[in-house]
C-alpha positions as CSV (number, residue, x, y, z in Angstrom):
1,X,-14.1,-12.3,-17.6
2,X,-12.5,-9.5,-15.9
3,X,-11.2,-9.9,-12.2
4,X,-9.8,-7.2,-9.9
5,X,-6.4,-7.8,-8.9
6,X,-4.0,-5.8,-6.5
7,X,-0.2,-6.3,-6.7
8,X,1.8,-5.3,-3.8
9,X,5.3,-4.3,-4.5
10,X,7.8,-3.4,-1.7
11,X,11.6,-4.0,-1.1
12,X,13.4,-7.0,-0.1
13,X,14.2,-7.3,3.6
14,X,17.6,-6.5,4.2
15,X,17.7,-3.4,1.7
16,X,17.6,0.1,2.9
17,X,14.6,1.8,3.1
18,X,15.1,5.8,3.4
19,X,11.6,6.1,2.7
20,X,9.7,4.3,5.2
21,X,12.9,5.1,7.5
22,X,11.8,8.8,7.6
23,X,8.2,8.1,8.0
24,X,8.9,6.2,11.0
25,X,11.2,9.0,12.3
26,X,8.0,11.7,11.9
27,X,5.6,9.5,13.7
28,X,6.2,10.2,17.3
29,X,5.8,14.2,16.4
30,X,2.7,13.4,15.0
31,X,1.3,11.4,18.3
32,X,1.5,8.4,17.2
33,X,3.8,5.8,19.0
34,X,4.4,2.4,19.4
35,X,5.1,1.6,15.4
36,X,8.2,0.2,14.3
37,X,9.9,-1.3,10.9
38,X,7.9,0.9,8.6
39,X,8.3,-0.4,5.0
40,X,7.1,1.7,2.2
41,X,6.0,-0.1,-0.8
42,X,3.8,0.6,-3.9
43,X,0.5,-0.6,-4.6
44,X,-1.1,-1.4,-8.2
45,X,-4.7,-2.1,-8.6
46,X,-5.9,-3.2,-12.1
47,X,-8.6,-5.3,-13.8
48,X,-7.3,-8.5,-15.7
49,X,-9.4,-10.7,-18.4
50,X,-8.9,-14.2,-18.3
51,X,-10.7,-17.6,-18.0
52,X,-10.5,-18.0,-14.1
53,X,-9.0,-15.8,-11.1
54,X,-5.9,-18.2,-11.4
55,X,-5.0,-17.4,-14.8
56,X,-5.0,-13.6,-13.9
57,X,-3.0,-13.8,-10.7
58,X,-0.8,-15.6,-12.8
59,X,-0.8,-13.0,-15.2
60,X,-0.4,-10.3,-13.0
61,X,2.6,-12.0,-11.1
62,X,4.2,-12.2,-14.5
63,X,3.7,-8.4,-15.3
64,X,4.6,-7.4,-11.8
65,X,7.9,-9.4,-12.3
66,X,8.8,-7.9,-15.4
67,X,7.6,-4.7,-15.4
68,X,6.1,-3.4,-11.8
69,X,9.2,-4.0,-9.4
70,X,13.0,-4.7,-9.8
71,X,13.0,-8.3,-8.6
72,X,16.7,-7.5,-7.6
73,X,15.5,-5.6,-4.5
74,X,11.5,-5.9,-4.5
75,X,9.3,-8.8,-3.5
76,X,6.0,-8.3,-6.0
77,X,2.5,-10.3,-4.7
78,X,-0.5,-10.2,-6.8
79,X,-4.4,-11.0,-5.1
80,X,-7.4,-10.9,-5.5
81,X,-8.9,-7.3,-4.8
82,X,-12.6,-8.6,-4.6
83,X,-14.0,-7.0,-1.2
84,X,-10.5,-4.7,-0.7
């Protein structure tokens, strides 16, 4: 069976983040105030076949780890996408 899974990939705290750093700067000239510690991140959506929705978190963990982020400097979660 096929379940829909979303791995979220984003870097470790403590690592620089020039990305979300510079969104965060533009914010305020755009109206919008009040938000702090932007982090940018990836997002993966994908469909995974396997007995139960365990089995593919499991599997998608496993692909996130080796392939999807640099575990070095990137935290990778996989979940369940059903009603995102």
């Amino acid at each position: 069976m096929n379940y829909p899974v979303v791995v979220e990939v984003t870097l470790r705290d403590g690592i620089a983040d020039p990305e979300g750093a510079t969104i965060e700067k533009a914010l305020p000239a755009l109206g919008f105030t009040g938000v702090a510690r932007v982090r940018a991140g990836k997002s993966f959506r994908m469909e995974i076949d396997a007995v139960d929705e365990s089995a593919a978190l499991e599997k998608a963990t496993a692909l996130a780890e080796r392939l999807l982020s640099n575990p070095v400097i990137e935290n990778a979660v996989a979940r369940s996408a059903v009603g995102s």
